[in-house]
OpenMM code with the backbone's topology and positions (N, CA, C; nanometers):
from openmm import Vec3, app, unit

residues = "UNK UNK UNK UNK UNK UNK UNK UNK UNK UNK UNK UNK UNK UNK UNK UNK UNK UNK UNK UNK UNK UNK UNK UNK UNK UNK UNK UNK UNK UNK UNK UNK UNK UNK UNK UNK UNK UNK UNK UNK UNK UNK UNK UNK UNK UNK UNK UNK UNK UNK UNK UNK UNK UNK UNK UNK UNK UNK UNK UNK UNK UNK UNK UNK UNK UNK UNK UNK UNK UNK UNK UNK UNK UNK UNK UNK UNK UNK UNK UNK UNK UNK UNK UNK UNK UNK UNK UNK UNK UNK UNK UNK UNK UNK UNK UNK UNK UNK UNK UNK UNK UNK UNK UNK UNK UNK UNK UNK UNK UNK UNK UNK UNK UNK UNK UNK UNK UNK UNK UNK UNK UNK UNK UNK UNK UNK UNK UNK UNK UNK UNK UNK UNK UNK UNK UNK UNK UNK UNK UNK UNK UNK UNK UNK".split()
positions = [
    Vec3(5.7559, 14.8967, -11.6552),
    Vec3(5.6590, 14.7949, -11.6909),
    Vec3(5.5460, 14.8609, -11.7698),
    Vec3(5.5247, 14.8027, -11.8493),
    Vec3(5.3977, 14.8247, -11.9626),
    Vec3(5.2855, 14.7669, -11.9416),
    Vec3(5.1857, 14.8500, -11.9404),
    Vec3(5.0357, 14.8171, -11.9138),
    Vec3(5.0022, 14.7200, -12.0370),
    Vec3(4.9344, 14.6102, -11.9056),
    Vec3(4.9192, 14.4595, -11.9329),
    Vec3(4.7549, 14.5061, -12.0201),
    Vec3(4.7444, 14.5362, -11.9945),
    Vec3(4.5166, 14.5923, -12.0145),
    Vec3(4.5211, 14.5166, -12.1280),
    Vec3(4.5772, 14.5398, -12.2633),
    Vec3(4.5323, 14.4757, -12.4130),
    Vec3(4.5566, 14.2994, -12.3468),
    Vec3(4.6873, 14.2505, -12.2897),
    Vec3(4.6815, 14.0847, -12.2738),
    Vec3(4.5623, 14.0442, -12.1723),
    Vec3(4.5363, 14.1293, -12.0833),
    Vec3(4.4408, 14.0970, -11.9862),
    Vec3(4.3117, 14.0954, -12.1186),
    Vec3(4.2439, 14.1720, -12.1943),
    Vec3(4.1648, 14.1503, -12.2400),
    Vec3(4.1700, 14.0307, -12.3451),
    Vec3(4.2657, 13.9999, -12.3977),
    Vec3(4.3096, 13.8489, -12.4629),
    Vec3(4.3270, 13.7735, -12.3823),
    Vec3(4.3547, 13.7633, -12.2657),
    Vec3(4.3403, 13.6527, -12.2098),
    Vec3(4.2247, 13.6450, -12.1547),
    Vec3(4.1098, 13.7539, -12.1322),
    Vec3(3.9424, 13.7020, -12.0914),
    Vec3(3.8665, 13.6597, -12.1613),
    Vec3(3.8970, 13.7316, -12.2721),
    Vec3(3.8602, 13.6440, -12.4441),
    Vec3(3.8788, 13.4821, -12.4324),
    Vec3(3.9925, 13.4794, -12.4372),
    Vec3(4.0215, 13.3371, -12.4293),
    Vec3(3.9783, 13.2288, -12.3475),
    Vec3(3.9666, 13.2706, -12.2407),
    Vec3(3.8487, 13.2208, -12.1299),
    Vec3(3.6959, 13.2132, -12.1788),
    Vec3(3.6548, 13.2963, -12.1882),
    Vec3(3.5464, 13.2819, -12.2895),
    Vec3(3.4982, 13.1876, -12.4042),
    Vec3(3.6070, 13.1785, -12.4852),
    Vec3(3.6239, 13.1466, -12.5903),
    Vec3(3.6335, 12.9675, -12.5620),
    Vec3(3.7270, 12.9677, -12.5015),
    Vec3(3.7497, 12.8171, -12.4476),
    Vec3(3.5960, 12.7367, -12.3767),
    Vec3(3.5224, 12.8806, -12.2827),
    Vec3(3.3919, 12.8327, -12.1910),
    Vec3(3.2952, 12.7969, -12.3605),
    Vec3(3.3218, 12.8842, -12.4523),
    Vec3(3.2264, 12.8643, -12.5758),
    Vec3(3.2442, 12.6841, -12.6398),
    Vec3(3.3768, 12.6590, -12.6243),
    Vec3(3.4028, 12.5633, -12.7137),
    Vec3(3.3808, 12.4136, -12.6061),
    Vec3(3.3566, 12.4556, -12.4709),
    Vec3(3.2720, 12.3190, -12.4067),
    Vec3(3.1170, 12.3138, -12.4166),
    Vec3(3.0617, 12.4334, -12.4425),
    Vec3(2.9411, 12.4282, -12.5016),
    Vec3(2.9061, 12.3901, -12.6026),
    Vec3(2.9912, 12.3664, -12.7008),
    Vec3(2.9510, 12.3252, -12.7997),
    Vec3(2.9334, 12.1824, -12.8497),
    Vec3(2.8971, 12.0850, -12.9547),
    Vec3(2.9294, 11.9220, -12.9703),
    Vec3(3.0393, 11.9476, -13.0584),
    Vec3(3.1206, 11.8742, -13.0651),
    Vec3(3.0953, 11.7496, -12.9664),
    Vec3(3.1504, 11.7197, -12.8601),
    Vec3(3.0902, 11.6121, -12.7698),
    Vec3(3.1621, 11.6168, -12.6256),
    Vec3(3.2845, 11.6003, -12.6000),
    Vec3(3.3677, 11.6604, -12.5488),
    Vec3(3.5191, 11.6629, -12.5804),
    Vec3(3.5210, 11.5605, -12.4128),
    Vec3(3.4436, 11.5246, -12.3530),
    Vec3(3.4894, 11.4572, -12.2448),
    Vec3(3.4583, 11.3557, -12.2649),
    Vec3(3.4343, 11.2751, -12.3832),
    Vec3(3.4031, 11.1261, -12.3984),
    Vec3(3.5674, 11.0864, -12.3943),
    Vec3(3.6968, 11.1827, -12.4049),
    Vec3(3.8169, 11.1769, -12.4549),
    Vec3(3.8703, 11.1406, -12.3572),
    Vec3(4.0012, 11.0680, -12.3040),
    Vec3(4.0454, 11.0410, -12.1973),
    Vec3(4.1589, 11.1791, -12.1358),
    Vec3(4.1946, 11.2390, -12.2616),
    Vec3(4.2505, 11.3488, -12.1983),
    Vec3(4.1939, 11.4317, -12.0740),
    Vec3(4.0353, 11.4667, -12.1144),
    Vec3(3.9490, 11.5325, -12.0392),
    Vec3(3.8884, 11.4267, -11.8850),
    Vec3(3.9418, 11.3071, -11.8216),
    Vec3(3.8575, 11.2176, -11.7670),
    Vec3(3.8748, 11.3034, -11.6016),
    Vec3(4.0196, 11.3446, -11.5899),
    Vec3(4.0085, 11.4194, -11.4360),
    Vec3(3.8904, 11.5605, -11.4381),
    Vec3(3.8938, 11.5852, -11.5303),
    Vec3(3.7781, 11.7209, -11.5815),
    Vec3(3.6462, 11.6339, -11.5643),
    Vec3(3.6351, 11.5569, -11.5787),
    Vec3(3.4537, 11.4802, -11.6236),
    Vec3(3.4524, 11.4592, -11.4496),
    Vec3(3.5333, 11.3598, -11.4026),
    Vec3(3.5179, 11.3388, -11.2433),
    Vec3(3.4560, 11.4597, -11.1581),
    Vec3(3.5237, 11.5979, -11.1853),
    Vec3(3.5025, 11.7127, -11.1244),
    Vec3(3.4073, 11.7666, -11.1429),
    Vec3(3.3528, 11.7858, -11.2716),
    Vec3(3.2127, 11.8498, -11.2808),
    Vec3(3.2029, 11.8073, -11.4685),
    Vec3(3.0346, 11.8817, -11.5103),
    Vec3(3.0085, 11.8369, -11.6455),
    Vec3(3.0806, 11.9459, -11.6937),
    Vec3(3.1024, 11.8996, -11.8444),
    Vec3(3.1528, 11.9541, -11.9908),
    Vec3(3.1041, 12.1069, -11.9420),
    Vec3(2.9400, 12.0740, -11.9878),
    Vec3(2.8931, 12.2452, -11.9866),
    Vec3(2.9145, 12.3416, -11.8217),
    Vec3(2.9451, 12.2920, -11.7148),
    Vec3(2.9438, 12.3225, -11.6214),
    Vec3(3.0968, 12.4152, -11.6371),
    Vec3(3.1977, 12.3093, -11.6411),
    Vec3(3.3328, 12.3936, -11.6975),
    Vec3(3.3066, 12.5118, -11.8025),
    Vec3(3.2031, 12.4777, -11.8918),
    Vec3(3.2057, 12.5914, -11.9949),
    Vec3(3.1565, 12.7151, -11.9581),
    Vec3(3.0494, 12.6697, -11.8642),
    Vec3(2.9697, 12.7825, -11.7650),
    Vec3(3.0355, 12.8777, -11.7164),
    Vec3(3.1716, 12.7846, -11.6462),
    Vec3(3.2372, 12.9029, -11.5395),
    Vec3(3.3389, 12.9933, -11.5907),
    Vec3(3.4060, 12.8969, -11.7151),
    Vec3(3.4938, 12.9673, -11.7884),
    Vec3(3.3952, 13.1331, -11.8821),
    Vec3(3.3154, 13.0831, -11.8990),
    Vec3(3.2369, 13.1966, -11.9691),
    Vec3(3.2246, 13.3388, -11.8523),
    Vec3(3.1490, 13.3048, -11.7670),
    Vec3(3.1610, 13.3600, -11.6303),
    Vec3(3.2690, 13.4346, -11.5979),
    Vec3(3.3482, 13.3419, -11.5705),
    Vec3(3.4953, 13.4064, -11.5343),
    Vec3(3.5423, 13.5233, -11.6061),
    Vec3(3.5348, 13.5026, -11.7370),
    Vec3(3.5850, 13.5378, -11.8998),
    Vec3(3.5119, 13.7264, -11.8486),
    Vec3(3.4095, 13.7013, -11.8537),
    Vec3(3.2834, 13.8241, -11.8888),
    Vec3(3.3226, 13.8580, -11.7559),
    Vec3(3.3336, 13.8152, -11.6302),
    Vec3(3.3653, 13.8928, -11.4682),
    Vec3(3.4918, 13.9790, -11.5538),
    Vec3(3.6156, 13.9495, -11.5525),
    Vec3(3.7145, 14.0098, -11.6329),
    Vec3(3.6879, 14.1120, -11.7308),
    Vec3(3.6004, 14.0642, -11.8568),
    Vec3(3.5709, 14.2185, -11.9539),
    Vec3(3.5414, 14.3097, -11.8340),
    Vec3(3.4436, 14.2888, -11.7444),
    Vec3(3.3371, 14.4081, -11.6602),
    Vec3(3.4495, 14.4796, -11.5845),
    Vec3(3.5233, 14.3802, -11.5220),
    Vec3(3.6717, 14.5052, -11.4312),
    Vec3(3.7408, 14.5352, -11.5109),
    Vec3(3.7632, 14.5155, -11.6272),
    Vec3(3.8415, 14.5764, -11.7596),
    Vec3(3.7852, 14.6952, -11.8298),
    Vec3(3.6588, 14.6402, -11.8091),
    Vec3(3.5931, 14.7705, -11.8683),
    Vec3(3.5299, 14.8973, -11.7937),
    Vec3(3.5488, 14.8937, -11.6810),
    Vec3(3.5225, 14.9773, -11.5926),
    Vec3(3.6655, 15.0259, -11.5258),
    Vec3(3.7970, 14.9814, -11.5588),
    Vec3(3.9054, 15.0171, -11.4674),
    Vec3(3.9534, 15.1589, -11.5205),
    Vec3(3.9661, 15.1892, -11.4106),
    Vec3(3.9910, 15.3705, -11.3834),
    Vec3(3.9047, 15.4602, -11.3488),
    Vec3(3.7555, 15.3867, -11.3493),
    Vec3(3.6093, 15.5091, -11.2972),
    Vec3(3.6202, 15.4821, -11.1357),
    Vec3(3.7284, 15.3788, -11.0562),
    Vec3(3.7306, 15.3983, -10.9336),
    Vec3(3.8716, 15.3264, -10.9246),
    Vec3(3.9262, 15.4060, -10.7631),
    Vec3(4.0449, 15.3335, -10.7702),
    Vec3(4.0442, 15.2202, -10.6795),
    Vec3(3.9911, 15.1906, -10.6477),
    Vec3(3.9930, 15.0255, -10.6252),
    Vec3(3.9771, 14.9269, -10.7592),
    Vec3(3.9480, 14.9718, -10.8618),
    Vec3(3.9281, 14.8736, -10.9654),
    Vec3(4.0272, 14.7999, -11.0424),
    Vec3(4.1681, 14.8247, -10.9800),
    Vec3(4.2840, 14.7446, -10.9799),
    Vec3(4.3240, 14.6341, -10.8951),
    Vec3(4.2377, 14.6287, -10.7914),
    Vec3(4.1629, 14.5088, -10.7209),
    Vec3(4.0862, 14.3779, -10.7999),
    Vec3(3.9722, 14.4574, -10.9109),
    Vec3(3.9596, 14.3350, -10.9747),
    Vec3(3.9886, 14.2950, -11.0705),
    Vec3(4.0872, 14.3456, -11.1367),
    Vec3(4.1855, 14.3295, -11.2530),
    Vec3(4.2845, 14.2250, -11.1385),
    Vec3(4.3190, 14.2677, -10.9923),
    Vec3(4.4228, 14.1473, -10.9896),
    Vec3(4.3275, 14.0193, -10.9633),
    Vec3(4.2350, 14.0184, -10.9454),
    Vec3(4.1351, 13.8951, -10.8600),
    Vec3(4.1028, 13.8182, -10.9909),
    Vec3(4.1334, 13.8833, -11.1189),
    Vec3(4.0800, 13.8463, -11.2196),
    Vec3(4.2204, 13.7668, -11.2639),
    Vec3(4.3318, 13.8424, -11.2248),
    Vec3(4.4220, 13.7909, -11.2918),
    Vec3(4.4661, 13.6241, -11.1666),
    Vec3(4.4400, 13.5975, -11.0828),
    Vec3(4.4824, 13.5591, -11.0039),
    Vec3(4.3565, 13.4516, -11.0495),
    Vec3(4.2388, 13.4688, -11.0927),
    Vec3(4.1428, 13.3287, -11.1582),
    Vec3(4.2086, 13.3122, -11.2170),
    Vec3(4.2456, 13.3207, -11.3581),
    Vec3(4.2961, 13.2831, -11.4585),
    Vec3(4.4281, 13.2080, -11.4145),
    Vec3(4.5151, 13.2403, -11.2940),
    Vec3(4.6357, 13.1924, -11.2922),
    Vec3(4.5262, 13.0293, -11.2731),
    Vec3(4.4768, 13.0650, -11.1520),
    Vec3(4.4110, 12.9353, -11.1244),
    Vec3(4.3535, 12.8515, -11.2134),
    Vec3(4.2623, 12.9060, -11.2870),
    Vec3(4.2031, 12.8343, -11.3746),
    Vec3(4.2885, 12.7475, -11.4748),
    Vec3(4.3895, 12.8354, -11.5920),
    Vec3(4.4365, 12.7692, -11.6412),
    Vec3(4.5404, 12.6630, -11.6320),
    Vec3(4.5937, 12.6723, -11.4786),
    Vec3(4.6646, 12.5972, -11.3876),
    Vec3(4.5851, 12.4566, -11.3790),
    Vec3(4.4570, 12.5075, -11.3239),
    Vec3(4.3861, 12.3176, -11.3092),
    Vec3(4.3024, 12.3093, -11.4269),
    Vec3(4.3510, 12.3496, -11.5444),
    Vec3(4.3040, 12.2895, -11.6646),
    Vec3(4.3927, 12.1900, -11.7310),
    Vec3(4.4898, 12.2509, -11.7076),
    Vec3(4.6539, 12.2348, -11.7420),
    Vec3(4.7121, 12.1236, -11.6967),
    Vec3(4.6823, 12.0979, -11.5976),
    Vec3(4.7043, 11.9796, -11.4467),
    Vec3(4.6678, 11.8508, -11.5112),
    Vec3(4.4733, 11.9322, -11.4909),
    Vec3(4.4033, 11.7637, -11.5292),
    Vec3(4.4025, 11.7347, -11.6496),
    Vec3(4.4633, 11.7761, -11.7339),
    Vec3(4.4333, 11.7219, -11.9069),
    Vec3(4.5693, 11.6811, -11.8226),
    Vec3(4.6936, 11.7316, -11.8338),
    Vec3(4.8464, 11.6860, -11.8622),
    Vec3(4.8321, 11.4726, -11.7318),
    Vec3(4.7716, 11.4900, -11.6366),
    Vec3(4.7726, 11.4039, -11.5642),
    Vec3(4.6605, 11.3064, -11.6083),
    Vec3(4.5419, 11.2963, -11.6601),
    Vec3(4.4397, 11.2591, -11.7297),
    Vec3(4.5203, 11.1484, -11.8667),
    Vec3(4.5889, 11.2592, -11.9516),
    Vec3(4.6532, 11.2211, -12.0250),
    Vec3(4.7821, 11.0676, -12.0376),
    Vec3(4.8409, 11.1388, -11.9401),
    Vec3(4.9701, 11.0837, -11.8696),
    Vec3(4.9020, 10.9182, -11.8383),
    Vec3(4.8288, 10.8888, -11.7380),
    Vec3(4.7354, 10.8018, -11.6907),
    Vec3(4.6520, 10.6992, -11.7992),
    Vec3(4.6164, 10.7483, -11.9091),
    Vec3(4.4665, 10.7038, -11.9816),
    Vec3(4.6136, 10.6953, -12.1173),
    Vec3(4.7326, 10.6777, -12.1312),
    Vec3(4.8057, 10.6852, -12.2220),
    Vec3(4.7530, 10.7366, -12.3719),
    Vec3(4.6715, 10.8638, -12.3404),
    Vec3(4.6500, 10.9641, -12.4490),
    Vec3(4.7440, 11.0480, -12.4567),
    Vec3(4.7282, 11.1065, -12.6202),
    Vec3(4.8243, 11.1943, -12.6941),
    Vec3(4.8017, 11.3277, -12.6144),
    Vec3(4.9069, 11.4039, -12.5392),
    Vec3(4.8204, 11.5048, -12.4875),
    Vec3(4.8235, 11.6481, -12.5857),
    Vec3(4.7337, 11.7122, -12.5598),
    Vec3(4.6740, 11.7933, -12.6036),
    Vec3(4.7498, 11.8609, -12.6318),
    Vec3(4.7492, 12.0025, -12.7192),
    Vec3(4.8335, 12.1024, -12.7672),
    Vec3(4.7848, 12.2199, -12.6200),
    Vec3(4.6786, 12.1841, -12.5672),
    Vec3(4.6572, 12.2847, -12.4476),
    Vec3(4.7596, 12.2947, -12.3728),
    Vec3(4.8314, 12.1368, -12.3266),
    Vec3(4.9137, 12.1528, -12.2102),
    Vec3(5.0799, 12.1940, -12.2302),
    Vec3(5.0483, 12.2548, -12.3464),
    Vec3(5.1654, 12.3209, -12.3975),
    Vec3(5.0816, 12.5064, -12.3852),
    Vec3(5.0168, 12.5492, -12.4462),
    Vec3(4.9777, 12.6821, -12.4218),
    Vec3(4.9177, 12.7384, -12.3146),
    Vec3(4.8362, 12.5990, -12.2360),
    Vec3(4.7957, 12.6354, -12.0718),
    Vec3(4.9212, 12.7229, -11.9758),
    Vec3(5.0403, 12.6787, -11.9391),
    Vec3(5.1398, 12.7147, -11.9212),
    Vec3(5.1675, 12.8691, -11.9583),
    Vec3(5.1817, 12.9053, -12.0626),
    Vec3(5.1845, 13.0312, -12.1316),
    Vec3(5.1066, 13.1235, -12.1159),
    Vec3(4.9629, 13.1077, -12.0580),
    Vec3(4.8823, 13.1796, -12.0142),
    Vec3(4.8848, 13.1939, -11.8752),
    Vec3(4.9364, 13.1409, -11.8178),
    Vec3(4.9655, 13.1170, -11.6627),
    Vec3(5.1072, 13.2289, -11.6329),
    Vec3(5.1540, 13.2251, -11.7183),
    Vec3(5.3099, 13.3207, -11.7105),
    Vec3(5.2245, 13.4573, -11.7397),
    Vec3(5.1591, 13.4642, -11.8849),
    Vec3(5.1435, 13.6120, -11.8958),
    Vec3(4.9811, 13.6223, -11.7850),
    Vec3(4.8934, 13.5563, -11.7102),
    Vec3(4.7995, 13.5926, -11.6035),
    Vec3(4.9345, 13.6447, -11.4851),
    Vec3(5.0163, 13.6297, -11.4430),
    Vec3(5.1519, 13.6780, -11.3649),
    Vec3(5.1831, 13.7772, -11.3662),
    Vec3(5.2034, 13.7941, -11.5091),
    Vec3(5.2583, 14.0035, -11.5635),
    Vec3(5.1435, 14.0375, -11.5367),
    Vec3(5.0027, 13.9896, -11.5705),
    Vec3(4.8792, 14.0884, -11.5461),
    Vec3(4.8782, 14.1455, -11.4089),
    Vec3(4.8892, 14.0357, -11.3350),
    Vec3(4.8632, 14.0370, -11.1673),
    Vec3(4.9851, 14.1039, -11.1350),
    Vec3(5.0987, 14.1243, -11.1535),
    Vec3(5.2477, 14.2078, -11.0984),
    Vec3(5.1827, 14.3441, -11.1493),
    Vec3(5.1339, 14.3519, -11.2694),
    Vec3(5.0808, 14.4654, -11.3666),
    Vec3(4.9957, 14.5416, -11.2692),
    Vec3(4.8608, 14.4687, -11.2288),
    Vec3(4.7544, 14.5547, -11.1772),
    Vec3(4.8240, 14.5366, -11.0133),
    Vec3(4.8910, 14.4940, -10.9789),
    Vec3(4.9797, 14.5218, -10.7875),
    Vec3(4.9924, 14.6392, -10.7784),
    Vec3(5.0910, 14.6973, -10.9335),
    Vec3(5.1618, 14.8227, -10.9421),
    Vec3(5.0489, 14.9355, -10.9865),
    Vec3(4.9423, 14.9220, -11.0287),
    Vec3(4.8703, 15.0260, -11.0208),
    Vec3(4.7824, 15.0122, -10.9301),
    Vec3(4.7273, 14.9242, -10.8069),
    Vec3(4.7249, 14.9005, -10.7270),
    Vec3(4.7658, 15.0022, -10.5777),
    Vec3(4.9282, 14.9583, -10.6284),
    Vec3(4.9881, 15.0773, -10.5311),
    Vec3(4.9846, 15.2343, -10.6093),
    Vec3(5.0147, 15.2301, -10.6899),
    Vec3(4.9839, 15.3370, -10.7530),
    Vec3(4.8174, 15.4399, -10.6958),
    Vec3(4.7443, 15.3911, -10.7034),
    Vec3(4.6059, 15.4260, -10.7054),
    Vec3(4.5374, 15.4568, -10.5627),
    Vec3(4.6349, 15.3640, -10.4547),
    Vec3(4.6549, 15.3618, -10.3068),
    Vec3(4.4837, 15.2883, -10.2987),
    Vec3(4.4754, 15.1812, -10.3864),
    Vec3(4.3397, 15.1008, -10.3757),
    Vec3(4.3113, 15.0440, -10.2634),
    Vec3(4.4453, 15.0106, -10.1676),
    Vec3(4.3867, 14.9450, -10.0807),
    Vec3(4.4084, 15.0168, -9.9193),
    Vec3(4.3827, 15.1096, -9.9591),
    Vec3(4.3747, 15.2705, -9.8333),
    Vec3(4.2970, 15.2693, -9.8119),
    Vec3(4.2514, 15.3212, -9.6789),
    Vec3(4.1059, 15.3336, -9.6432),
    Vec3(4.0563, 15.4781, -9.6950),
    Vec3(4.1611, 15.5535, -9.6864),
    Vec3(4.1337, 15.6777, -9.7207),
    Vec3(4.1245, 15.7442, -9.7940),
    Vec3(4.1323, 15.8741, -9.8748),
    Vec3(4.1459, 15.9036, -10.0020),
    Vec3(4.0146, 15.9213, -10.0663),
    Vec3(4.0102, 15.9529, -10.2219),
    Vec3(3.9351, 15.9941, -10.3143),
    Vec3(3.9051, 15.8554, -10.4197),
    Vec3(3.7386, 15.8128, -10.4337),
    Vec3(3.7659, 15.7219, -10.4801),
    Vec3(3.7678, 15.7075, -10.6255),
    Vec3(3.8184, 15.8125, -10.6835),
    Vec3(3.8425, 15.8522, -10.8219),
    Vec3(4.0223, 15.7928, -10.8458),
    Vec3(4.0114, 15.6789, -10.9498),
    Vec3(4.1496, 15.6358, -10.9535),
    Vec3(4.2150, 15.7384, -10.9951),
    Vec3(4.3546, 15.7234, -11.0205),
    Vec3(4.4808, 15.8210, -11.0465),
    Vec3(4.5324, 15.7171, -11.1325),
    Vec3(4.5904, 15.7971, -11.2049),
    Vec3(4.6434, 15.7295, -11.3337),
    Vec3(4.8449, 15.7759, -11.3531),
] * unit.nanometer
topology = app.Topology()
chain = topology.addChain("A")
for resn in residues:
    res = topology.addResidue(resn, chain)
    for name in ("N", "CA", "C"):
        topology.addAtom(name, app.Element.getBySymbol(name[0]), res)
């Protein structure tokens, strides 16, 4: 298996990127695709967390290997993202379905990010065990 690190950082980007584009106008939840999303919380609130999320991810990305537990939050990171893009994915595709809107080109690539957040998370398990992150014992200088 091949180190996931470059998709993990495209896929926190993308999180990001996505938290950028509910910040922005125009309101994409006046749309019926988005109506199970509006019920749950506001536009910018989703954009908030996705941004959040996005930047939690660069920080264990960008710090992984100065300790070996830090394949811990590469999987915690990968294991949001499963989540996240899972109930993004959900409520547009069911929103959609319901409100007989065109659905989105998301609930075709939501999916796809959900498969490769999977390899990330199988990815960082194995250096994980590798690194013996979740030992009590040991040196807390990762191993590579």
């Amino acid at each position: 298996m091949t180190s996931t690190r470059p998709l993990e950082w495209l896929l926190a980007t993308c999180m990001v990127a996505w938290g950028v584009t509910m910040l922005l106008p125009p309101d994409r939840f006046e749309m019926g695709t988005y109506a199970y999303m509006a019920m749950l919380c506001t536009e910018s609130r989703w954009g908030t967390i996705s941004i959040l999320l996005g930047l939690l991810r660069w920080f264990g990305l960008g710090i992984n290997g100065w300790w070996r537990r830090t394949p811990l939050i590469r999987a915690a990171g990968a294991w949001a993202g499963i989540l996240w893009w899972l109930a993004i994915g959900f409520l547009m595709w069911a929103a959609a379905t319901e409100h007989g809107s065109v659905l989105p080109a998301g609930v075709v690539y939501y999916p796809v990010f959900v498969l490769f957040e999977a390899w990330a998370l199988l990815s960082s398990a194995r250096d994980m065990q590798r690194s013996r992150a979740l030992s009590l014992g040991g040196s807390d200088v990762a191993r590579g």
